[in-house]
N, C-alpha and C positions, 0 to 999 in steps of 0.2 A: 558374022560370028559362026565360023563352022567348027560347034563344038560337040565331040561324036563322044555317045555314052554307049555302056557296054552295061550289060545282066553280069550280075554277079555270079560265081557259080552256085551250087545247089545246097553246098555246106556253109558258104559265105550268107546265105540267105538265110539258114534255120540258124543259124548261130545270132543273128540282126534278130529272127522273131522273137525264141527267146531270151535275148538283151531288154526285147520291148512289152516284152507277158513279162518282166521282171521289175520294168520301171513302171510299168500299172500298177502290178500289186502293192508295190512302194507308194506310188502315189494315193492309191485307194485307202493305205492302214494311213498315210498323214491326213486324207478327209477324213477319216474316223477320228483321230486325234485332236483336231480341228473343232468338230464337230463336238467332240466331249467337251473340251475347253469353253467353249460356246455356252454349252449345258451345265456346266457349272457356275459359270459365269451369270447367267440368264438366273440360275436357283438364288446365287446370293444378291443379286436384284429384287427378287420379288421378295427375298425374307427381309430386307430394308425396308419394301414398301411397305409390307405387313406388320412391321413394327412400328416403323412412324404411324403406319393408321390405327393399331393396336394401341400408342401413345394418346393420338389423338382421340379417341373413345373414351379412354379413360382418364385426360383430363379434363371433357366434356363432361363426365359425370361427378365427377369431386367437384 
């Protein structure tokens, strides 16, 4: 396998980095996105919990 690579030139090259500082940031704002989803997700979990135990309290007392 004599397969011979070449360096791109100097414009070919910064034009690839920022293509790739471009699909970071993209990808950094969808783990934020991610992450809120998550967060909201995880809040109406625990207001479930809190209410079945907030049930459960107060049909223990009645």
């Amino acid at each position: 396998m004599n397969e011979s690579f070449s360096v791109p030139d100097e414009k070919l090259r910064q034009e690839s980095v920022k293509n790739l500082q471009q699909v970071q940031k993209k990808l950094d704002l969808f783990g934020l996105e991610i992450e809120e989803v998550l967060g909201i997700a995880n809040a109406k979990l625990l207001r479930q919990r809190r209410k079945c135990l907030e049930n459960s309290v107060n049909n223990s007392i009645n």
